[in-house]
C-alpha positions in Angstrom: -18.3 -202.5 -58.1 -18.0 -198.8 -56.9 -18.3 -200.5 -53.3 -14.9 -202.4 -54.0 -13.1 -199.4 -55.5 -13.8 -198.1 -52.2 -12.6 -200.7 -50.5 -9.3 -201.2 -52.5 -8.7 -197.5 -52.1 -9.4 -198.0 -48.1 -6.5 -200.6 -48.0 -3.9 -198.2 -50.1 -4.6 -195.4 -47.3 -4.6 -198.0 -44.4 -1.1 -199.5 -45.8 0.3 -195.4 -46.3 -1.1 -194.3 -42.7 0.3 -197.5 -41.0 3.9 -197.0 -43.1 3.8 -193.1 -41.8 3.0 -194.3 -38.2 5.9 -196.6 -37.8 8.5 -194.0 -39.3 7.3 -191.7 -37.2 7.6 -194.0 -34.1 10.9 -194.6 -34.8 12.7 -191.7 -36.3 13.4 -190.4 -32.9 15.4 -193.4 -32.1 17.2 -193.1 -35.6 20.3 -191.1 -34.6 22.5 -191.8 -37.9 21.5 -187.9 -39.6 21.6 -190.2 -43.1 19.4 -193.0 -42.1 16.8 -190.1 -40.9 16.9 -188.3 -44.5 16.3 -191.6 -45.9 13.2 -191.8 -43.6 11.7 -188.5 -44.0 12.0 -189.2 -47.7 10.1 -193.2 -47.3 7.6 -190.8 -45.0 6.5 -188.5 -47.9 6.4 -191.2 -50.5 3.7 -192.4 -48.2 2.2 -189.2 -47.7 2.0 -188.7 -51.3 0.1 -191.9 -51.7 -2.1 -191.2 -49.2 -2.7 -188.1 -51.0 -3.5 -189.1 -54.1 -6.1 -191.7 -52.4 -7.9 -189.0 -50.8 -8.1 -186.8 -53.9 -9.3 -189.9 -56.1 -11.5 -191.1 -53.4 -14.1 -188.3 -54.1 -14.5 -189.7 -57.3 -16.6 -192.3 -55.6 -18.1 -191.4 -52.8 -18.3 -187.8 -50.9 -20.3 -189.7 -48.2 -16.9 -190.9 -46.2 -13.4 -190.4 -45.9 -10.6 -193.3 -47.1 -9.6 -195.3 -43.8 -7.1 -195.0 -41.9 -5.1 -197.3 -39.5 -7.6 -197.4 -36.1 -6.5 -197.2 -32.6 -5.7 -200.6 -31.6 -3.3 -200.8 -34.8 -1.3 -198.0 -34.3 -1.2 -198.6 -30.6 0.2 -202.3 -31.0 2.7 -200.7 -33.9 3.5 -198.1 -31.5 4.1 -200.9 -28.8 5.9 -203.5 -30.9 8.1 -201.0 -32.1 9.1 -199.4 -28.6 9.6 -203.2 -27.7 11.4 -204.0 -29.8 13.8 -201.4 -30.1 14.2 -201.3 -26.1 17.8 -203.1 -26.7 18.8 -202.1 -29.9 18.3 -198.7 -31.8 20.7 -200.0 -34.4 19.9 -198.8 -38.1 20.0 -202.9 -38.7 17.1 -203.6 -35.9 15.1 -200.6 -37.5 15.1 -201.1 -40.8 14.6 -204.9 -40.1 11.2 -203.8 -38.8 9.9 -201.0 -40.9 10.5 -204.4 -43.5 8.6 -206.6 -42.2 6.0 -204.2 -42.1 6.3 -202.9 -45.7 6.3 -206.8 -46.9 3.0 -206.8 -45.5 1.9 -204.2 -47.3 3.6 -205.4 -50.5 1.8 -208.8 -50.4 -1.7 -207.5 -49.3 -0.7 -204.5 -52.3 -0.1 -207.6 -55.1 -3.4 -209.5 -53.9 -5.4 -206.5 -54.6 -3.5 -206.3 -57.8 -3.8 -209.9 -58.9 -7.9 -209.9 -57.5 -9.5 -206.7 -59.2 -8.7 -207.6 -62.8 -11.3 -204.4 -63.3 -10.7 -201.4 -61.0 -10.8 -198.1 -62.9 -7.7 -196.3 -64.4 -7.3 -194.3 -61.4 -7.2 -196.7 -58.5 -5.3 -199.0 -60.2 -2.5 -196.2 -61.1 -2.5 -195.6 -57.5 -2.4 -199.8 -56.8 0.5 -200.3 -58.5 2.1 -197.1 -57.2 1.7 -197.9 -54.0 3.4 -201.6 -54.7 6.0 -200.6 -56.5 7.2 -197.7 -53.6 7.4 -200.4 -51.1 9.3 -202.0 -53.1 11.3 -199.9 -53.9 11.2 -199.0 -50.1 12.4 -202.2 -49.3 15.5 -202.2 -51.6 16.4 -198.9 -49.9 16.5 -200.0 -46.1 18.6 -203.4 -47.5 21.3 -201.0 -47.0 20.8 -200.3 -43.8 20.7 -204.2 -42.4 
């Protein structure tokens, strides 16, 4: 059991590291001063997360650190984004993508949720946190289409 509240909190810092990667691969194409407040503030809700993974992560293991995205990951973010953005830095095109991405994370979020009927107070706190700020995430760049 322990090794799957490991895992689960592994996937919440994977999901938070990959979601403060692509902001920060495409703030500097986000010109609109608005749309870039909006982002730094979707950044920290991710950096909070990840936060709170780390702190609780010690609860169940000092032997390793919580995940975070690897290499090839951030490099094909980095690469899909630059991509495609290469003929349109609209707010629409960007917050198009950063969606996609966070309804990845909000389906793989609610199959963790719906699959681990029995993860500790804790992890499941930060679970559901997690779900509901992409969704919430998601409902803010709708504006921005």
């Amino acid at each position: 059991m322990e090794n799957n509240n490991l895992n689960v909190l592994d996937e919440i810092n994977k999901g938070s590291t990959m979601g403060m990667d692509a902001i920060n691969y495409v703030l500097d194409k986000v010109e609109d001063t608005t749309f870039k407040k909006v982002l730094d503030v979707e950044y920290n809700k991710y950096r909070d997360i990840s936060n709170r993974v780390n702190e609780i992560y010690n609860n169940y293991t000092v032997e390793k650190e919580p995940h975070k995205t690897n290499a090839m990951n951030k490099m094909m973010t980095w690469y899909g984004i630059q991509m495609n953005t290469m003929n349109d830095k609209s707010n629409s095109k960007i917050a198009k993508l950063l969606m996609q991405g966070t309804n990845m994370g909000i389906i793989e979020g609610r199959k963790l949720l719906n699959h681990n009927n029995n993860l500790p107070k804790d992890i499941n706190t930060v679970l559901n946190d997690f779900v509901v700020m992409q969704e919430d995430s998601v409902e803010t760049l709708k504006k921005y289409l």
